[in-house]
C-alpha positions in Angstrom: 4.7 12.6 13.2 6.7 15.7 13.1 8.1 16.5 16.9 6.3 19.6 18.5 9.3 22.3 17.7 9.3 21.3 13.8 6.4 23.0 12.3 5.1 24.5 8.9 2.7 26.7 7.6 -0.8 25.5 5.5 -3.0 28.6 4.4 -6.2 27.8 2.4 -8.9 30.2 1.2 -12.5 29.0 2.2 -16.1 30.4 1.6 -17.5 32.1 4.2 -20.1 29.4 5.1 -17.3 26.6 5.0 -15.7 28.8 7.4 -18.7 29.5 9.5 -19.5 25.5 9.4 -16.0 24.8 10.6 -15.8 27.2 13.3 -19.4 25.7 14.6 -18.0 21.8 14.6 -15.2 23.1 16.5 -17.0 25.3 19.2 -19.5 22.3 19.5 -16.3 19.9 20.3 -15.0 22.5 22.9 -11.7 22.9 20.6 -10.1 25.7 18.6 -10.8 25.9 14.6 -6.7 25.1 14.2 -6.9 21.9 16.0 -10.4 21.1 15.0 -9.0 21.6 11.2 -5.2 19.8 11.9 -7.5 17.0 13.5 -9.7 16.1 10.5 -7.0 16.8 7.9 -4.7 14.2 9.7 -8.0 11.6 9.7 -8.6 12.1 6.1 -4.8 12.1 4.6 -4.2 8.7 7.1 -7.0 7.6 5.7 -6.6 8.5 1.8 -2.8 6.4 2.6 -5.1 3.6 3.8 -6.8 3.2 1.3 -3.7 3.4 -1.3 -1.7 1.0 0.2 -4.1 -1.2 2.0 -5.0 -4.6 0.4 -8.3 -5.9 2.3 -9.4 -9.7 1.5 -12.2 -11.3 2.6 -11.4 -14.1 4.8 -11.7 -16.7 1.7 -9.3 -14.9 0.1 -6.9 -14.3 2.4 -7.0 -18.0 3.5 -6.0 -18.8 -0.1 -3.1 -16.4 0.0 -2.0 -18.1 3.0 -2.3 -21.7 1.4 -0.6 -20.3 -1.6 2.5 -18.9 0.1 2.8 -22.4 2.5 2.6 -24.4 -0.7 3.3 -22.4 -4.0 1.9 -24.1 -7.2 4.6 -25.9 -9.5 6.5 -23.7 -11.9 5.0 -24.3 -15.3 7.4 -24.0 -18.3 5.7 -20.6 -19.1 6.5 -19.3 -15.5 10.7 -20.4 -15.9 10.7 -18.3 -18.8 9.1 -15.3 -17.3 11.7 -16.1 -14.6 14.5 -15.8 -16.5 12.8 -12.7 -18.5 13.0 -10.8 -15.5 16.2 -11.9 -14.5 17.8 -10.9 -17.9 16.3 -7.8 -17.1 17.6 -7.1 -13.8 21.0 -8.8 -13.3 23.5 -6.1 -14.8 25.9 -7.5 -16.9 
């Protein structure tokens, strides 16, 4: 979060109703239309993040993930050579 002194500008052009149905919401919280606005934006860009870079797994699936990092499956023949694929790939020479 960006400390009380550092601060920047955000100007958007709205319809008259949106801005009508805004400055309702916010009179009905007992808040300004800035903060009632900075409020919800920050809800919905944390939440748009969330969702990105979130993975959610049921509990089955996440008790598999678990099991499969405490005891990774043999490497197969097919897996070395991916291995050292990649490697190739991203050891300079």
């Amino acid at each position: 979060m960006p400390s009380a002194s550092s601060t920047a500008r955000l100007e958007a052009r709205i319809s008259t109703d949106l801005h009508a149905l805004l400055k309702r919401a916010a009179e009905i919280q007992g808040r300004t239309m800035t903060d009632f606005v900075v409020t919800a934006v920050t809800e919905a860009a944390q939440q748009a993040i969330e969702q990105a870079e979130v993975i959610r797994l049921s509990q089955a699936d996440s008790q598999r993930f678990a099991e499969t990092l405490l005891s990774p499956p043999q490497k197969t023949p097919a897996m070395e050579r991916a291995f050292a694929r990649h490697q190739a790939l991203v050891t300079p020479e």
